[in-house]
KOLLUMLO-908632 format. One record per residue (C-alpha): residue number from 1; residue in three letters; x, y, z. Coordinates in steps of 0.2 Angstrom, whole numbers, plus 5000, padded with zeros to 4 digits. Layout:
REM residues N
(NUM; ALA; (X; Y; Z)),
...
This chain:
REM residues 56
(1; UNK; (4741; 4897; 5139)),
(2; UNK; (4735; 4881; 5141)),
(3; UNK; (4729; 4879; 5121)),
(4; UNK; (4745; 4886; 5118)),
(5; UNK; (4755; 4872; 5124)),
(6; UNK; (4744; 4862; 5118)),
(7; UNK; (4744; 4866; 5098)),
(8; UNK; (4763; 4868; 5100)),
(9; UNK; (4764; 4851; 5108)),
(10; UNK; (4755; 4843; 5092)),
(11; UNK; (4765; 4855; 5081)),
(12; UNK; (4780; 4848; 5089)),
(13; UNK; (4774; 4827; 5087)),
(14; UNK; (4769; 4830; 5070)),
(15; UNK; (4786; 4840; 5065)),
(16; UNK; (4794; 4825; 5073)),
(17; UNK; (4786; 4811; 5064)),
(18; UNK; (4789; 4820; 5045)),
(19; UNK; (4810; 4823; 5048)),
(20; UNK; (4810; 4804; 5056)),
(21; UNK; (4800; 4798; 5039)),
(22; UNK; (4811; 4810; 5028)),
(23; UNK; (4825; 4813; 5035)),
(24; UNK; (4827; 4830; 5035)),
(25; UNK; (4836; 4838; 5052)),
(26; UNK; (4826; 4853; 5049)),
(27; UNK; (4812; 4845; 5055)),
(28; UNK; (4819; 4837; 5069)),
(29; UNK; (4825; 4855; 5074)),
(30; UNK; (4810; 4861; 5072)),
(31; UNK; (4801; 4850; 5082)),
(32; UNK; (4812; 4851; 5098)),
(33; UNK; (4810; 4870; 5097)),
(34; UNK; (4793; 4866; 5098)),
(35; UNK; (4793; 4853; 5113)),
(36; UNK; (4805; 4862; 5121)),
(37; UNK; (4792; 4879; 5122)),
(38; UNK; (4777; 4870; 5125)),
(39; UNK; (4789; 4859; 5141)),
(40; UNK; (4792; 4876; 5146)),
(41; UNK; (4776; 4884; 5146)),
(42; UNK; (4770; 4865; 5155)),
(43; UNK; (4784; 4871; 5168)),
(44; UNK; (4778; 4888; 5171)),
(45; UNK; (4760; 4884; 5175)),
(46; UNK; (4764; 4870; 5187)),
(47; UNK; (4776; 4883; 5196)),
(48; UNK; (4761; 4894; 5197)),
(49; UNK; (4748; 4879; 5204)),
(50; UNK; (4760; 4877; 5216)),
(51; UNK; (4762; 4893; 5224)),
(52; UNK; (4777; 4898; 5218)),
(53; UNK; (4772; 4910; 5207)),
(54; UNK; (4761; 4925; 5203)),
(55; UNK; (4745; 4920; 5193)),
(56; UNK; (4744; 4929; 5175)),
């Protein structure tokens, strides 16, 4: 899961940095759907380091 957040992390920077450069909101969307599902899956594994979770 880990590789996961991480390709949808640098998905989610590079979306950011084209709607910034051409201004399209599409992008910007995009990209904080992106950050917001590689947040959450950052989230869920630190729940699951800390006991608070079973472990997948």
């Amino acid at each position: 899961m880990r590789r996961h957040m991480y390709v949808r992390g640098a998905l989610g920077v590079m979306l950011m940095a084209v709607g910034i450069i051409s201004l399209n909101p599409l992008f910007l969307i995009l990209s904080g759907v992106f950050l917001y599902s590689a947040y959450s899956i950052w989230r869920k594994e630190e729940d699951e380091n800390n006991g608070k979770g079973p472990k997948a």
